[in-house]
Backbone as numpy.savetxt, mean C-alpha at the origin, in Angstrom:
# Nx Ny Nz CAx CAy CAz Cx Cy Cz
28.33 25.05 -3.88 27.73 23.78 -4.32 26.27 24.01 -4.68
25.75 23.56 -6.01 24.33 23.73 -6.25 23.64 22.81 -5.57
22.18 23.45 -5.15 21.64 22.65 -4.41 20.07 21.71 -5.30
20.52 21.00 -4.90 19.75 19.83 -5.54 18.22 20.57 -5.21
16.71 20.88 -5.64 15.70 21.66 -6.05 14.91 20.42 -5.17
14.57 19.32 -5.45 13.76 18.24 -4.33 14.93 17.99 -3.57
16.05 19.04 -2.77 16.20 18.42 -1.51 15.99 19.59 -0.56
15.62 20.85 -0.96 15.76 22.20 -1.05 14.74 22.25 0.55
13.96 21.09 1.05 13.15 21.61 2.12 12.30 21.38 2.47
11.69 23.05 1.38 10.59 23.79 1.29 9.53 23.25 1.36
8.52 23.60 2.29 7.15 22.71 2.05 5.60 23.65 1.60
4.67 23.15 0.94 3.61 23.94 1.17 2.22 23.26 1.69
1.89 24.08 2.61 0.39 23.40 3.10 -0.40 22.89 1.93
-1.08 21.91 1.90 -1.53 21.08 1.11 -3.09 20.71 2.01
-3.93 20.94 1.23 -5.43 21.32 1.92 -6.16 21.46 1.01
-7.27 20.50 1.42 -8.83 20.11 0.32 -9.66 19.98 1.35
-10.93 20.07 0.57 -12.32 19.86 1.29 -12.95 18.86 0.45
-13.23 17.86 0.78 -14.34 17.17 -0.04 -15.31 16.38 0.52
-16.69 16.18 -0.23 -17.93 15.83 0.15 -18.29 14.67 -0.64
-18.19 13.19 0.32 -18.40 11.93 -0.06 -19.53 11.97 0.84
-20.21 11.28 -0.21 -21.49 10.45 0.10 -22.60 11.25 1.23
-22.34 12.90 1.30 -23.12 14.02 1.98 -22.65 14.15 3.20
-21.40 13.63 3.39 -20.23 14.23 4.66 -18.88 14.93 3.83
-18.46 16.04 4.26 -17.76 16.53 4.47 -16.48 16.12 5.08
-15.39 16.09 4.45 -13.91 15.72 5.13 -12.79 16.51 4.39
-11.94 17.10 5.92 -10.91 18.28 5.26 -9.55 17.26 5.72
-8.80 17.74 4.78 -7.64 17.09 4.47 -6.77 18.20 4.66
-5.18 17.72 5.13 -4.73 19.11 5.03 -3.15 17.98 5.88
-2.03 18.59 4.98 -0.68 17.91 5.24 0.75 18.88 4.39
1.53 19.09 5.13 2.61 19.87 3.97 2.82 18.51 3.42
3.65 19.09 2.30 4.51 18.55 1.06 5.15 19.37 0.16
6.19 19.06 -0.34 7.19 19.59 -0.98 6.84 20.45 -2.09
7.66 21.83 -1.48 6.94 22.79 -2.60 7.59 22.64 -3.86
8.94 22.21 -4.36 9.48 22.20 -5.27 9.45 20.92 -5.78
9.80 21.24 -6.93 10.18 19.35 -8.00 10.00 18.12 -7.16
9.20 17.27 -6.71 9.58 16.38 -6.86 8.92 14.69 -7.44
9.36 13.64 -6.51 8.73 12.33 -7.23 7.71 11.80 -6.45
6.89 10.50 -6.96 5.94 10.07 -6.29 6.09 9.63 -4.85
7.64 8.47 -5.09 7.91 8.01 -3.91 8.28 9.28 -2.62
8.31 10.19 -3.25 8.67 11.78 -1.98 7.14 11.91 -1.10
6.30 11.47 -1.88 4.79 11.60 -1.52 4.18 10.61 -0.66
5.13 9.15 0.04 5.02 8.62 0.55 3.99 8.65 1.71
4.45 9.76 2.95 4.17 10.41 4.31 2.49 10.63 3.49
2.39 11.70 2.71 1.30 12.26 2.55 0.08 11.23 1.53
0.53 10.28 1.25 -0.25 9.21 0.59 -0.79 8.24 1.84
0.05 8.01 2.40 -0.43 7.23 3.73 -1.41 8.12 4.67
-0.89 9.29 4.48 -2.05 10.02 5.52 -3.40 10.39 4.92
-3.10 10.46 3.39 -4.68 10.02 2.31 -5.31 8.90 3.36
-4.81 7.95 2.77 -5.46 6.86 3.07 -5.31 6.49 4.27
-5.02 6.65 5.73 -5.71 6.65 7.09 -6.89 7.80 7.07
-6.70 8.68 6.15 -8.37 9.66 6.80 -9.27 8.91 6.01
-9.00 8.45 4.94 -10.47 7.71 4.16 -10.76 6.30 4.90
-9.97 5.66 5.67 -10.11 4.53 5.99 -10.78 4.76 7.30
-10.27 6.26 7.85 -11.11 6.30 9.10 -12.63 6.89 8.64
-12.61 7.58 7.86 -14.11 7.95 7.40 -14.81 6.78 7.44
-14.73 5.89 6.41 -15.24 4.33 5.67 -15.36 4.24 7.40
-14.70 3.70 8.09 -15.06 3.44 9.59 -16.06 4.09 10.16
-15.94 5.21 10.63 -17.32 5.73 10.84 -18.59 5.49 10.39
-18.61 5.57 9.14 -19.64 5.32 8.22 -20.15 3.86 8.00
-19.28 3.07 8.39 -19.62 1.51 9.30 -20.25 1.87 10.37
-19.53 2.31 11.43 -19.93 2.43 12.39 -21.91 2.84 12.82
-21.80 4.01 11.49 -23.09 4.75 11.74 -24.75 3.55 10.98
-23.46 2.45 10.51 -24.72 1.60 10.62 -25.06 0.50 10.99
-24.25 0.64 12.17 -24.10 -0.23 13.42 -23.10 -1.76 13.40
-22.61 -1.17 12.68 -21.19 -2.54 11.72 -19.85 -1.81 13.24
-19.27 -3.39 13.66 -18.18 -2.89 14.18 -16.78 -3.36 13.82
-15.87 -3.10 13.68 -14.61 -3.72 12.37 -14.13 -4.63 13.79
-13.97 -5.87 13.23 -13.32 -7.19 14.07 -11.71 -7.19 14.35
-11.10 -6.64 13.50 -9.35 -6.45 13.40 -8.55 -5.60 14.69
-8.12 -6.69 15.18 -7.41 -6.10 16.31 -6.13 -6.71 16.42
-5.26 -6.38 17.05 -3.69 -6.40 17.35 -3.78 -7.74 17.78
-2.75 -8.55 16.84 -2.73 -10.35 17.37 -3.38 -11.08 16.25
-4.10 -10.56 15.57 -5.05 -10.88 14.73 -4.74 -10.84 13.23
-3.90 -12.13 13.09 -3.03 -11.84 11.67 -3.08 -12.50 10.44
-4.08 -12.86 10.39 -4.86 -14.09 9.41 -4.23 -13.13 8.42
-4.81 -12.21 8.08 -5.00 -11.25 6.30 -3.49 -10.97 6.16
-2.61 -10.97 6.87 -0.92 -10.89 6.92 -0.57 -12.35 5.87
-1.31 -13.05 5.76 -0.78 -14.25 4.95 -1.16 -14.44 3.60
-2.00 -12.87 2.86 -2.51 -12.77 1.95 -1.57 -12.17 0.84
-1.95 -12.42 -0.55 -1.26 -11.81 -1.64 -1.68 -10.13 -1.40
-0.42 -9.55 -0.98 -0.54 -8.18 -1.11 -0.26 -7.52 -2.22
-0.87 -6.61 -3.06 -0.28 -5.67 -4.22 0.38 -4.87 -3.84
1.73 -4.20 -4.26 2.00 -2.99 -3.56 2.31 -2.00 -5.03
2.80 -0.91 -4.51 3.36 -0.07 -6.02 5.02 -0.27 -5.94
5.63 -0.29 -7.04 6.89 -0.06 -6.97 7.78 0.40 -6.07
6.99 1.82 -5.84 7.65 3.37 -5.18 7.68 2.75 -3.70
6.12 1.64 -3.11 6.42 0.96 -2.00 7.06 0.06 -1.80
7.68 -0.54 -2.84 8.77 -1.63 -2.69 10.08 -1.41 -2.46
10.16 0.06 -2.63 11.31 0.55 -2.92 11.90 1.18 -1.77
10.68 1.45 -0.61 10.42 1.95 0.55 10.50 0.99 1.17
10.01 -0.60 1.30 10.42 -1.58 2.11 11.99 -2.22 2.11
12.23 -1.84 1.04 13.66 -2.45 1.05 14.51 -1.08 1.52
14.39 0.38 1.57 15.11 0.86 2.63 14.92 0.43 3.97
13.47 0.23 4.35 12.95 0.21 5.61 14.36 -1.63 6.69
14.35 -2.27 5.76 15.27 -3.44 5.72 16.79 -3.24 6.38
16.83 -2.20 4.91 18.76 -1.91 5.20 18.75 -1.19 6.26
18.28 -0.16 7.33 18.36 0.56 7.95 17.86 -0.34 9.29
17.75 -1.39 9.46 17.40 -2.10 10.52 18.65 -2.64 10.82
19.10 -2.53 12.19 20.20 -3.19 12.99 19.99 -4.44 13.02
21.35 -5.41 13.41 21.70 -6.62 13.11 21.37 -6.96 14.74
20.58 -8.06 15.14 20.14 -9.03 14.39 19.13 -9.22 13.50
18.15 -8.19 13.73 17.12 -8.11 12.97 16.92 -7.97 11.39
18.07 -7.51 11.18 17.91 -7.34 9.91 18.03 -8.83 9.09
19.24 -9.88 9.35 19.53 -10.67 9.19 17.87 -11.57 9.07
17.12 -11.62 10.37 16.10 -12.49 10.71 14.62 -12.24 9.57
14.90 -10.10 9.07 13.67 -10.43 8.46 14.52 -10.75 6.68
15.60 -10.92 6.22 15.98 -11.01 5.31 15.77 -12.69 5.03
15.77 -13.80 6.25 15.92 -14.84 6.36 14.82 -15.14 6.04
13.35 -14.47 6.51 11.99 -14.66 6.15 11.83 -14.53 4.88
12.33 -13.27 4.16 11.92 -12.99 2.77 12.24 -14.27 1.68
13.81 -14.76 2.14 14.05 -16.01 1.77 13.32 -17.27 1.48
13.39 -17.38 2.70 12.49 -18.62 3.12 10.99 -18.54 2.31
10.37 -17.43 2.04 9.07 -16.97 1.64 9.28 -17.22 0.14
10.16 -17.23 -0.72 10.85 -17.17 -1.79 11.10 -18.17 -2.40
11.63 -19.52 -1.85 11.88 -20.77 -1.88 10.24 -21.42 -1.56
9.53 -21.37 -0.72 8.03 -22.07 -0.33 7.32 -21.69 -2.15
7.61 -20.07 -2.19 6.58 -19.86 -3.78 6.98 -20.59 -5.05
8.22 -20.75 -4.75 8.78 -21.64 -6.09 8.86 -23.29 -5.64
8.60 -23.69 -4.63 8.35 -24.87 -4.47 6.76 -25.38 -5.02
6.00 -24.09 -4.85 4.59 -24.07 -5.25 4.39 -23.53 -6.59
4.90 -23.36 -7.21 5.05 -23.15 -8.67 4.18 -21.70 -9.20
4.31 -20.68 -7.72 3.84 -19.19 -7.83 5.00 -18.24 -8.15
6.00 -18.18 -7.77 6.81 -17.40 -8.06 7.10 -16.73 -9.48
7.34 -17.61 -10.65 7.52 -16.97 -11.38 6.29 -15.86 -12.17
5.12 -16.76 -11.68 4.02 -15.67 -11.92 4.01 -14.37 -10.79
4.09 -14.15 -9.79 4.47 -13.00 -9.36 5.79 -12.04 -9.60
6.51 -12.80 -9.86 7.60 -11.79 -11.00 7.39 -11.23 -11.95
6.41 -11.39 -12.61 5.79 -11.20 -14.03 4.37 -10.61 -13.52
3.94 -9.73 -12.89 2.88 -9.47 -12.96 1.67 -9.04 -13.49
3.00 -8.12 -14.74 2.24 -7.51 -15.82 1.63 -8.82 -17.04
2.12 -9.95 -16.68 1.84 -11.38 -17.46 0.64 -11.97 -16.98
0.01 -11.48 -15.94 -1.19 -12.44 -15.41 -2.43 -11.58 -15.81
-3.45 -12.23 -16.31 -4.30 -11.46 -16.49 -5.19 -11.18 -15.39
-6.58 -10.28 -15.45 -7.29 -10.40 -14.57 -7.60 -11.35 -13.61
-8.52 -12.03 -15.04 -9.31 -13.28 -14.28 -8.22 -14.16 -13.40
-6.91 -13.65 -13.88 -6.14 -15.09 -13.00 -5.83 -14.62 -11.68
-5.85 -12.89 -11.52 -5.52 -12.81 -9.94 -6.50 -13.36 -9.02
-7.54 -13.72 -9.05 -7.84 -14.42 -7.47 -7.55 -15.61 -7.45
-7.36 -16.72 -8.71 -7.13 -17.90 -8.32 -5.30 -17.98 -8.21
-4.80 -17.36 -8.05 -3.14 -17.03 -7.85 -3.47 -16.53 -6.32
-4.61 -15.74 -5.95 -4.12 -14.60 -4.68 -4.71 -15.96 -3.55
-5.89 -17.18 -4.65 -6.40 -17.90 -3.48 -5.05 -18.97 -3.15
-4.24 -19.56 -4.51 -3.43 -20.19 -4.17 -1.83 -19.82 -3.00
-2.09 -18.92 -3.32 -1.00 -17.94 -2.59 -1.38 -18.08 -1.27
-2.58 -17.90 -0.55 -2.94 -17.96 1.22 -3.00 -19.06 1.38
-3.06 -19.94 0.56 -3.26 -21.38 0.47 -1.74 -22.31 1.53
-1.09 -21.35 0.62 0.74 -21.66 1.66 0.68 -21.60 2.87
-0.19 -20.11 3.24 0.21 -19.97 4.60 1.46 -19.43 4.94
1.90 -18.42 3.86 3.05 -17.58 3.38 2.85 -16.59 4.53
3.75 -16.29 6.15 3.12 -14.97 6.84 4.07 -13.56 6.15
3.54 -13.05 6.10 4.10 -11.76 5.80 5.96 -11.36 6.68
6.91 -11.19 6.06 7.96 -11.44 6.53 7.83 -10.28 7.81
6.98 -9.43 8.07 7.22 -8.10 8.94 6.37 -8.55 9.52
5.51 -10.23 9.91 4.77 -10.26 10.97 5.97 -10.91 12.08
5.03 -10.43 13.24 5.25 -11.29 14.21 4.70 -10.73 15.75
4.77 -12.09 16.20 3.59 -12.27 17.33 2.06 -11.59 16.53
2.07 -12.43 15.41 0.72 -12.01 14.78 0.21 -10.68 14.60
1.01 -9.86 14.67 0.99 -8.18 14.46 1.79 -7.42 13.34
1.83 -6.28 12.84 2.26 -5.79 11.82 3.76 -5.12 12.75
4.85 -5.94 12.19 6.38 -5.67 13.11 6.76 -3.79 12.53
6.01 -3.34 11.36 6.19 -2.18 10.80 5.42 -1.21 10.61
4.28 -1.63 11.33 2.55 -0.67 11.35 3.25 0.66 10.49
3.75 1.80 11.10 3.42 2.79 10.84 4.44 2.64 8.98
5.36 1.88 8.86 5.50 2.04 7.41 4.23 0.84 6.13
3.58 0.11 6.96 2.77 -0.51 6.41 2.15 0.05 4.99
2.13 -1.25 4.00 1.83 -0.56 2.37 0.55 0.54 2.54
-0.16 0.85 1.62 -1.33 1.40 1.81 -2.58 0.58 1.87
-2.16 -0.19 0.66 -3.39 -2.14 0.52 -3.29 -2.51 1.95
-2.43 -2.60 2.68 -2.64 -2.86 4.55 -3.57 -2.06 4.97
-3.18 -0.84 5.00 -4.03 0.04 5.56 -5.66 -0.09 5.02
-5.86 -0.07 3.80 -7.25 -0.22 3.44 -8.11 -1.47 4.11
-7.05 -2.45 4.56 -7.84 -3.93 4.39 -8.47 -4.23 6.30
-9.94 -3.76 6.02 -10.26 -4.21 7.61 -11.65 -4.71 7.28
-12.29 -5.83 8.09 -13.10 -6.47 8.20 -14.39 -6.03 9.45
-15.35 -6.21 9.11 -16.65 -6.14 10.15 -17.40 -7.27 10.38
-16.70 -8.36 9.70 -16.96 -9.92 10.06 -16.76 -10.54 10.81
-17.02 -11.70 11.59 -15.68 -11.98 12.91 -14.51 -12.82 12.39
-14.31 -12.33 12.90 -12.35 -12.12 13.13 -11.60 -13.63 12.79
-12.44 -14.62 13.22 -12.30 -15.69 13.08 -12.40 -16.76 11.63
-13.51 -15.75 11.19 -13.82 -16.09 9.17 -12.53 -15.98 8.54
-11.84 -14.67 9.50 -10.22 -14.46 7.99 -9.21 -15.83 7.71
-8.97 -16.13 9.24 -8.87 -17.98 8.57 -8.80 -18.53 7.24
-10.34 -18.62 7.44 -11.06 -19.34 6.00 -11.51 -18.42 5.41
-11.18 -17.83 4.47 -11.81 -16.40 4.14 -12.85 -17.16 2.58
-14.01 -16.84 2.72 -14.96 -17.11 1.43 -15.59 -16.00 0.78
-15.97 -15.84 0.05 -17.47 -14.71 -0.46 -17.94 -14.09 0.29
-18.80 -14.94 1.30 -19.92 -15.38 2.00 -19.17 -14.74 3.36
-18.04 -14.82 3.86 -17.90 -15.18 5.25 -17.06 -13.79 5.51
-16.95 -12.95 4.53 -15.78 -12.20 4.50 -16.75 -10.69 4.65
-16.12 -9.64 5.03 -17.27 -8.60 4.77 -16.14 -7.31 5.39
-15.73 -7.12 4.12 -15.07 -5.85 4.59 -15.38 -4.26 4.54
-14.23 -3.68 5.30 -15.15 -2.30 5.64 -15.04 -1.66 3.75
-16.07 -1.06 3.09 -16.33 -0.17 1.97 -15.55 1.26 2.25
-14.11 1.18 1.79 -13.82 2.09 1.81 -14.22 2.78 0.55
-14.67 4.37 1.05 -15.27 5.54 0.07 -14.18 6.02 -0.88
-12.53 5.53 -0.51 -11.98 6.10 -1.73 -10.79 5.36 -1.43
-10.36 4.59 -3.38 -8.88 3.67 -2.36 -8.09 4.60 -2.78
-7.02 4.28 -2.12 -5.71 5.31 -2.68 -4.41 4.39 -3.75
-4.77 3.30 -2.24 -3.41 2.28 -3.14 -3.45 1.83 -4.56
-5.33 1.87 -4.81 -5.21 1.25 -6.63 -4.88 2.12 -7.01
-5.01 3.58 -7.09 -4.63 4.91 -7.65 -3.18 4.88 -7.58
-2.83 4.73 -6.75 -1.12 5.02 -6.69 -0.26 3.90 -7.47
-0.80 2.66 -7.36 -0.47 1.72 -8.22 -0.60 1.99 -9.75
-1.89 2.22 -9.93 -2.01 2.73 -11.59 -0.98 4.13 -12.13
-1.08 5.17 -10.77 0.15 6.15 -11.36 1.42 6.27 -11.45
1.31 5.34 -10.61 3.27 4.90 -10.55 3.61 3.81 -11.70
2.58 3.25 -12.27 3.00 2.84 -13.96 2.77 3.76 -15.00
1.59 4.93 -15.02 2.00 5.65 -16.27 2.91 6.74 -15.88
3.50 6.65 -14.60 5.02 7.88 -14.33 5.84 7.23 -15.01
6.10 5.33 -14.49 7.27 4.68 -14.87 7.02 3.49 -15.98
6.55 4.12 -17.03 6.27 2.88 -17.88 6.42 1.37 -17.53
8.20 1.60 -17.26 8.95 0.09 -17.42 8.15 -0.30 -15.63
7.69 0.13 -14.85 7.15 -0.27 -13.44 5.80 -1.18 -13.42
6.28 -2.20 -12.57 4.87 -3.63 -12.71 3.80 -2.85 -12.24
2.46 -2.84 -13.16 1.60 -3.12 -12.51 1.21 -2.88 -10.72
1.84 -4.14 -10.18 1.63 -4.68 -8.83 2.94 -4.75 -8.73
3.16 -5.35 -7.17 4.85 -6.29 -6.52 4.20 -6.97 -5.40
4.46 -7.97 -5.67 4.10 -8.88 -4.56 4.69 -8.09 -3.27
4.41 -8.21 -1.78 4.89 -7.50 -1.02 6.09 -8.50 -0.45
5.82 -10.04 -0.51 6.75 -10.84 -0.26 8.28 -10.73 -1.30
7.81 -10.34 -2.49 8.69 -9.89 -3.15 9.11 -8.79 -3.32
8.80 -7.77 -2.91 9.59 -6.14 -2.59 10.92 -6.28 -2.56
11.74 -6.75 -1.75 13.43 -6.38 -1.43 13.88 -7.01 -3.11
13.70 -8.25 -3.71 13.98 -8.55 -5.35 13.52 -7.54 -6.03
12.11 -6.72 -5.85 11.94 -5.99 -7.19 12.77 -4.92 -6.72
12.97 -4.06 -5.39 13.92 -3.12 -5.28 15.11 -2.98 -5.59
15.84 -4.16 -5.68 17.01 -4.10 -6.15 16.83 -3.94 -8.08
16.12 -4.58 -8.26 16.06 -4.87 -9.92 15.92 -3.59 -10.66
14.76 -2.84 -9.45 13.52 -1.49 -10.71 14.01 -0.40 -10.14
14.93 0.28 -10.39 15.59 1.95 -10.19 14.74 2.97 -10.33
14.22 3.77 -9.29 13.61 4.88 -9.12 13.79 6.02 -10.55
12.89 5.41 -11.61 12.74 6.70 -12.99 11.40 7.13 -12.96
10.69 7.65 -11.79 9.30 8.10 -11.91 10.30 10.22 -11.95
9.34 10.30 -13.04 9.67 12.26 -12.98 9.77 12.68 -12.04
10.41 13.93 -12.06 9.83 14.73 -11.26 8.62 16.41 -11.50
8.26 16.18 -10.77 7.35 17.52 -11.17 7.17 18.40 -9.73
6.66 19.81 -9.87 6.13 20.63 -8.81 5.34 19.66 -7.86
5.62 19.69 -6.80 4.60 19.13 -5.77 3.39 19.39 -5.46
2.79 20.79 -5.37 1.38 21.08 -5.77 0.72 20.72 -6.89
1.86 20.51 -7.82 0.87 19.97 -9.02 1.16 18.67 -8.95
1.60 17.78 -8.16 1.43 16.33 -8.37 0.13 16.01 -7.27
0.39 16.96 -6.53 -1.05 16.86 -5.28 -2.38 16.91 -5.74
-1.99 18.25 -6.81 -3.78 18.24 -7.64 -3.90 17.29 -8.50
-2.69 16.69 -9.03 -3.25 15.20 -9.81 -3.66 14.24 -9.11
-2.77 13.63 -7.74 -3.36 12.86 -7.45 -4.63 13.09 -6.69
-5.14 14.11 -6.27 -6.22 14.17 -5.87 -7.69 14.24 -7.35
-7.36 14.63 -8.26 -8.28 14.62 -9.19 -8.25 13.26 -9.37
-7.44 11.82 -9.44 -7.49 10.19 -9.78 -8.56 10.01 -8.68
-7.98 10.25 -7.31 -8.37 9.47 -6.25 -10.13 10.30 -6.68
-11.03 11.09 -6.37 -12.09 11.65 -6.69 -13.02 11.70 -7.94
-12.32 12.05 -9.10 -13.41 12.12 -10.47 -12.93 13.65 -10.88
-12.82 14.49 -10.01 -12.63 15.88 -9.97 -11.48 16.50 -9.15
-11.14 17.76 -9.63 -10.62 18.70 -8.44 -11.01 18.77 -7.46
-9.97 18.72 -6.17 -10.76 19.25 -4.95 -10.85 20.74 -4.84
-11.64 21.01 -3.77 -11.70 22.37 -3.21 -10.41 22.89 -2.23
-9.82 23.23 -3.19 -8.34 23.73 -2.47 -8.92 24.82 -1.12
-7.74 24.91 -0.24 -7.81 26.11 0.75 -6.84 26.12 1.64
């Protein structure tokens, strides 16, 4: 039997050095040495973006900023999330592979979340994402928290899926108190400056991999676009999808090692 080339294993250490803002941060994760796709890059995209998010933290920290977001604390769970395709595609496995009853209960949420947006006359604009222009995402993302839509994977005010959480989750932490996310304004809001996002990057590359792929996906809407949008992102060598996405996320090559 021939063996399928991205199922083959093989991994290769995957390791950069780079120097933001006159600190130094080494990166370093296997990934697949042979052919493969973006969504394969999952593990190692998320672990991008927990080291930059912990850097950005520090670098709060070092100027005496302390991030307010703690466990229970689920205001920003009721926000318009962007995700990429490749993560939508990842929440709706994350779904099917959940035992009954649960599965049933968060399918019932997604529902329910589904019916509230089209009662509010958002839905069909988040289906269409590639249809909204700029200027219209914040007054869509303000009408959207406006519902009070919770994220179908909350509960008891916590993330029910932390460690598969999008990457836009992961980026999003505050040094404001905790209590502003509520009412979130201009003025009242003050989040941590992360030094490098990953999720807009991965979002923008997972449309010029997959042409026909939105833009964005609502995260309330993930399990609809998963069924709809069939995994056609290429495949390529995995070291060389590593040095691409590391040349988006930076300006440049990193310092391999």
């Amino acid at each position: 039997m021939a063996t399928d080339p991205e199922d083959s294993g093989q991994l290769l250490n995957a390791a950069a050095e780079l120097t933001i803002a006159g600190r130094k941060i080494r990166l370093e994760m296997p990934v697949p040495a042979g052919p493969t796709r973006l969504d394969k890059l999952l593990p190692f995209l998320r672990y991008l973006t927990d080291r930059f998010v912990d850097f950005s933290v520090e670098n709060a920290r070092m100027e005496g900023l302390t991030v307010s977001c703690r466990k229970g604390c689920g205001a920003c769970c009721r926000q318009l999330v962007p995700i990429s395709a490749i993560e939508a595609r990842r929440l709706g496995e994350v779904v099917e592979q959940m035992p009954e009853p649960r599965k049933s209960i968060v399918l019932a949420r997604f529902e329910e979340a589904r019916q509230r947006l089209q009662a509010a006359g958002l839905l069909e604009k988040l289906r269409e994402p590639n249809r909204v222009g700029d200027d219209e995402v914040d007054p869509i993302g303000l009408a959207y928290f406006q519902q009070g839509i919770a994220c179908p994977f909350l509960e008891d005010e916590s993330c029910s899926i932390y460690e598969e959480r999008p990457l836009a989750c992961r980026e999003y932490l505050v040094v404001s108190p905790a209590e502003n996310c509520a009412r979130p304004t201009v003025d009242s809001i003050q989040p941590v400056p992360i030094v490098v996002r990953v999720a807009k990057t991965v979002r923008a590359l997972n449309v010029e991999k997959t042409p026909s792929a939105p833009r964005w996906v609502a995260l309330v809407l993930a399990l609809e676009q998963a069924d709809i949008r069939p995994d056609e992102t290429p495949s390529q060598p995995g070291p060389e999808l590593v040095r691409e996405i590391f040349g988006r996320l930076t300006g440049r090559d990193a310092e391999s090692g």
